[in-house]
C-alpha positions in Angstrom: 23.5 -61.9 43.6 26.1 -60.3 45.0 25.9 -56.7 46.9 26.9 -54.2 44.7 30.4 -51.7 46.1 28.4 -48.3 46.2 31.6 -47.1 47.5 32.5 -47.0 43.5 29.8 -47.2 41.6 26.2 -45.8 41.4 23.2 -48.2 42.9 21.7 -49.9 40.1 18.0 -48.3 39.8 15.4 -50.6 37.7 13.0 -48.5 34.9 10.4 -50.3 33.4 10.7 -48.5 29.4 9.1 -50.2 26.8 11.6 -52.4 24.1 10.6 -49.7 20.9 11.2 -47.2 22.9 15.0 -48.2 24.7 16.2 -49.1 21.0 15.3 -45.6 19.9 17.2 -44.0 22.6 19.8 -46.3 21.9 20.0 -45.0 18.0 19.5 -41.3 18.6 22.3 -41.6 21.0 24.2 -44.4 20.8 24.0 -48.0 22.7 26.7 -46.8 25.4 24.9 -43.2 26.2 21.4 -43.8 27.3 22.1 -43.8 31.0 24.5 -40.8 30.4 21.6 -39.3 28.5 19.0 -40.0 31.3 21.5 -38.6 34.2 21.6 -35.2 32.4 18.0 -35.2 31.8 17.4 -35.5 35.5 19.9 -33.1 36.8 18.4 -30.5 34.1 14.9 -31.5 35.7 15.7 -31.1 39.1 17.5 -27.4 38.6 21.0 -28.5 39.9 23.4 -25.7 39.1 25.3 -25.8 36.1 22.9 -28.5 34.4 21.9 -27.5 30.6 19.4 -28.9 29.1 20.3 -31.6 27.3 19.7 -31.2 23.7 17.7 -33.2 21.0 19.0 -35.2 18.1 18.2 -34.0 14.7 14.9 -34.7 13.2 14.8 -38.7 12.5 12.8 -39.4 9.5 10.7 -42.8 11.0 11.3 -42.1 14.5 7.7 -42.3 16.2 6.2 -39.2 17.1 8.3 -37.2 14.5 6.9 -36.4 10.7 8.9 -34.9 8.2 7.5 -34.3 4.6 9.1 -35.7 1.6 9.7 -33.2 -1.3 7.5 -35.0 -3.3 4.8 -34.6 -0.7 5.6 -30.8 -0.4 5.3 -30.3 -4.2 1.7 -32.1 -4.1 0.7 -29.7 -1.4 1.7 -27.1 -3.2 0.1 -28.1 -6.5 
């Protein structure tokens, strides 16, 4: 493999993130953004000045760790 011109160009740095979890990055934010995504999330992190917190997508409907009711299942609570 051929070295890499830092001179240009960030190091490549290896993560180990599981398959479900890189393709729903990759549909909250688009294929292209992740590693844009993850540089902003560690600049926030480490307090560098200027760094917002990067915001959340919208509530995905599917998306693991995220439940939103239906309106049926609202009305059946309510009943």
């Amino acid at each position: 493999m051929a070295k890499q011109n830092t001179e240009r160009h960030t190091p490549l740095r290896p993560l180990r993130i599981p398959d479900d979890e890189w393709e729903a990055l990759g549909n909250a934010v688009g294929e292209r953004n992740r590693t844009r995504l993850i540089r902003e999330y560690i600049r926030w992190y480490l307090r560098w000045p200027d760094s917002p917190q990067p915001s959340r997508p919208p509530e995905q409907i599917g998306a693991p760790g995220i439940t939103k009711k239906s309106d049926q299942q609202k009305q059946e609570e309510s009943s």
